[in-house]
Structure formats: C-alpha cells, structure tokens
N, C-alpha and C positions, 0 to 999 in steps of 0.2 A: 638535477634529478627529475625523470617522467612523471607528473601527473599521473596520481591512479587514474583508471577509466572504471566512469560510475554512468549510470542512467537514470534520470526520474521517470517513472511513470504514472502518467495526469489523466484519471479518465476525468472526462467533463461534460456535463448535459446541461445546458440552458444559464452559460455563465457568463453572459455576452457583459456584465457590470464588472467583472473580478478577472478575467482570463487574459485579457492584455498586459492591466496591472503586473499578474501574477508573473509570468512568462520571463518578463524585464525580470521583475523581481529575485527570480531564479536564477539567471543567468549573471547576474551582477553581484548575490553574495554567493553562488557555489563557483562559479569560472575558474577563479586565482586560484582555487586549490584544487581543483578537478580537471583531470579530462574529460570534462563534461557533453554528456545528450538526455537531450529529453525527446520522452514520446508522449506524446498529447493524442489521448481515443475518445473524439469527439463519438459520445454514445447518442445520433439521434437527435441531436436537439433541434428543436425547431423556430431558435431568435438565429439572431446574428453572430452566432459563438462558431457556427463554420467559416465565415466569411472573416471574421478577426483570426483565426489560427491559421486559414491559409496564408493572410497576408504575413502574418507574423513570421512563420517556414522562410519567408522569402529573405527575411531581412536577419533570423539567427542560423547560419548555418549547422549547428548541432542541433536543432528542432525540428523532429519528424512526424507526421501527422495522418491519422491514423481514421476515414470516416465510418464508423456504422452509420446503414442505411436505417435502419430500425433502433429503439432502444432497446439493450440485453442486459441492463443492470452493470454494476459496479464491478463484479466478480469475473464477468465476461469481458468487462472493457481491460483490465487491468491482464487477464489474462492473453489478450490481444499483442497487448503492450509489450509479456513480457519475450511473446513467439519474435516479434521484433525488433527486441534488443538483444545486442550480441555481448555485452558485458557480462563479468562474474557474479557482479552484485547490480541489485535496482535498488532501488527505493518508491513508494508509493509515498502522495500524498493528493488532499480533495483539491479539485479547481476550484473553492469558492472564495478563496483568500484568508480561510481559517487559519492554515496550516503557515509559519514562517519557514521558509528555507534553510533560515540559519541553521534552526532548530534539525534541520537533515541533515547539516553538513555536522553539529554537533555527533552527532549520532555517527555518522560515518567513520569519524574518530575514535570510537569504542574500537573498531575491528580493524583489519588488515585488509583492506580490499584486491588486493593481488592473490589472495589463498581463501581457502575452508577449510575451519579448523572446526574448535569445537563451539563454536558462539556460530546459531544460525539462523540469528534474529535479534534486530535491535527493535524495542516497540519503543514508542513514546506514549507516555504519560502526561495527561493536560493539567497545571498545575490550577488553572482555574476554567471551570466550563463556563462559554458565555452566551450558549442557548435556551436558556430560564429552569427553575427550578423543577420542574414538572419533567425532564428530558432528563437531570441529575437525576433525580431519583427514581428514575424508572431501566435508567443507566447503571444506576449500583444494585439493584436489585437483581437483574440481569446477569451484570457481571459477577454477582455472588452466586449464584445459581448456576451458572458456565464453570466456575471456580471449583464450585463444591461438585460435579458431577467431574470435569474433563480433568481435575486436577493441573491444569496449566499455567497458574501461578503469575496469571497475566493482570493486572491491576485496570488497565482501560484497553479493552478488546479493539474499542469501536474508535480510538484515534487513528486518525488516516495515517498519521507519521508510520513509515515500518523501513526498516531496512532488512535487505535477507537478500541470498542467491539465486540466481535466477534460475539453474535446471532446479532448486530443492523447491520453488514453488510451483514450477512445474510438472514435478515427479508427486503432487498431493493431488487425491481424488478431487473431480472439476466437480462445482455444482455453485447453485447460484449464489450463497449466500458466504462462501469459501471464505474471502473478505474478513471476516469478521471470525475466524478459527483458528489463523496465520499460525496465534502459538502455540496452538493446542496441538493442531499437526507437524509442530517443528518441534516440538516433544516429544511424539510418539513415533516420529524417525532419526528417535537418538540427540537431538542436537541442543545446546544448551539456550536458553534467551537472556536476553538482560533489556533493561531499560532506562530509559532516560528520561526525565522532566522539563517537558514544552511548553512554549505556551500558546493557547487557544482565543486566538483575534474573533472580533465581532464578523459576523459573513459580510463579506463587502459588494451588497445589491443582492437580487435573487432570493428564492427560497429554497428550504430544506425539501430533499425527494420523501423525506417519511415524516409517518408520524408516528406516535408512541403506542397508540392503539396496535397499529399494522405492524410495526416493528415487533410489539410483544408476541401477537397471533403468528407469525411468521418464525418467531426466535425458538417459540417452542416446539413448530415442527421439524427447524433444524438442527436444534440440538437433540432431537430422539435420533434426527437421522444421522449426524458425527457419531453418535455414540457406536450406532450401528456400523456405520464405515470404520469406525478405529478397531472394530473389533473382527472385522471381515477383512482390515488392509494390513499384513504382515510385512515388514521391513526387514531388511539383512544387517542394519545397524550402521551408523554414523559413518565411521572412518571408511564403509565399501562406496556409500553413499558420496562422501566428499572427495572419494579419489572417483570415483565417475563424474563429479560435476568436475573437476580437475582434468581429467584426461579429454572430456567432451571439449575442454575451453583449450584445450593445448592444440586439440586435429584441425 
C-alpha cells in the first residue's frame, strides 16, 4: 500500500545548535510511515542555521528550503511553507528541538490523510512544559482568556505540534500572530479539532524569540483583533469548504 503524503513545516530562526539534530531526527522516525517532505523557512537568521539547512537539502532529498531575507515572524514563515507544499495535510512543529516527531506522526494517526472530513485539526497538548514556571503560568492564563472569549476549546494554543490541511490554513485571514488561533479559526469554519498529549523536551542550545512580557502586550491586541476578524469573516460551512480543498488537490 502507498504511503500517505504529509509535509512538516519548520520555520526556523537562529537554530544552528537544534536544526541539524532535528531534520535527521524527522526524517528517521516519520519516513517508514510517510511519504514524507519537509519545508524548512529559514525566517532571517543570522548564525549558521542557513548554511546547515542548505547543506542538509543536499543530502535529504524530500527536504525543501525556503530563505527569508529578513525576519517576518512565525505566522509568515509557516505560511511560506505552507504556499510550497503541495500535500493535503502539513504539520507545523518549532526548529528548537522541543517538539518530538513521534509525537507528529502520533497525531497523523488521529486522521485520514488522503481526505477532509470533519476533524480539521489535530493540536497537541504538552504533557509537561519545560520552560519554567513563570512561561506556565502566564500560559494558562492566556489560554483561559482565549478560551473564555474565542470559545475554541483548545487546552495549549501555543504548542507548536498542529496538524491540519493545507488550503483550510490558507483560506484563514493572514496576520502575524495567526500561529497561535489555528483552533479558533478551524472552529469558526465549521471544522471539528481534537488533540493529542506530547511531550515537551528541554530546547536543545539557543533561545526562546519571546518573552512573557511581550507576548502578553501583543496577546491582547490580537485577541481584540480575532474577535474582530471572526466576526467580519463569514464562511459557507465545512462540507463546501472540504470539497474545495478536495477538488483544488485533485486539478
């Protein structure tokens, strides 16, 4: 039997300790069960995290790479990524070595990746966070606050793990912080979510791009502005929507 065909998409900014590691790493526990590619959207960086990924291209061939000359944030790289993959479904997860692969290909197994139904979104869930307590709890606070206003029913927004279709992430209004709303807007275009329980490794070298200050100052002006988009962006409902990512993946 064919291998489903799946895609990871890696943005990556200044991972030159984790992104080699990683890269192997993917391709050695998702291969056997996938028709696997990955796109790596190096956002920018300015160590050696361009020069490891091109070399890396060379030696996997299902590894595509992707350079911004500038950094655009996470939401821009991924959406990068997702303009140049040609699969049903992607997957996002972080370059820094948080995220395990397994833990994708778990997730991949929830769904059907040859169709779109009604599941149009797998999140994961970090069974333990291991970036210190001051990050949890301004994490769950966050996340109860997203919860109680978007109604999306999402337990941890901000895990990189996601699995979902690649035109329905593209058919959601773009803006910078998109990243972090996956469920909210695959709820308000009809589609169901579920999740799975990950787990969450030490960052391997490198640091974190936020901090919890900035993150908060930033959280709350994007959640006035989802609210605003959900309520400005009218959908035609699920089944119109997955027979258009359906017919676009058939032409």
């Amino acid at each position: 039997m064919d291998k489903p065909e799946f895609t990871v998409l890696l943005p990556v900014l200044n991972e030159e300790t984790a992104i080699e590691k990683l890269v192997r790493e993917i391709f050695e526990k998702m291969s056997d069960d996938l028709d696997l590619r990955v796109v790596a959207i190096n956002d920018g960086s300015d160590d050696r995290t361009p020069e490891l990924l091109d070399q890396l291209a060379q030696e996997f061939e299902g590894l595509s790479i992707v350079h911004h000359p500038v950094r655009c944030g996470k939401s821009a790289a991924l959406r990068t990524g997702a303009n140049v993959a040609r699969t049903i479904w992607v997957g996002t997860m972080d370059g820094d070595g948080q995220d395990d692969p397994a833990d994708l290909l778990a997730m991949c197994r929830e769904i059907d990746l040859t169709t779109v139904q009604e599941t149009g979104l797998v999140g994961g869930v970090r069974r333990a966070r291991t970036d210190g307590d001051s990050r949890k709890y301004a994490s769950r606070f966050a996340n109860g606050l997203r919860k109680s206003l978007l109604k999306d029913d999402c337990p941890d927004t901000a895990c990189g793990l996601k699995v979902l279709p690649r035109r329905l992430f593209l058919s959601f209004p773009f803006f910078d912080a998109l990243h972090r709303y996956l469920p909210a807007f695959t709820k308000h275009f009809g589609f169901e979510t579920r999740y799975v329980t990950v787990e969450n490794r030490p960052r391997d070298g490198g640091e974190s791009k936020y901090t919890n200050f900035g993150r908060a100052v930033a959280g709350l002006f994007d959640l006035t502005g989802v609210i605003w988009l959900m309520r400005r962006t009218k959908t035609p409902g699920r089944a119109f929507v997955a027979d258009q990512i359906m017919s676009e993946n058939r032409s």
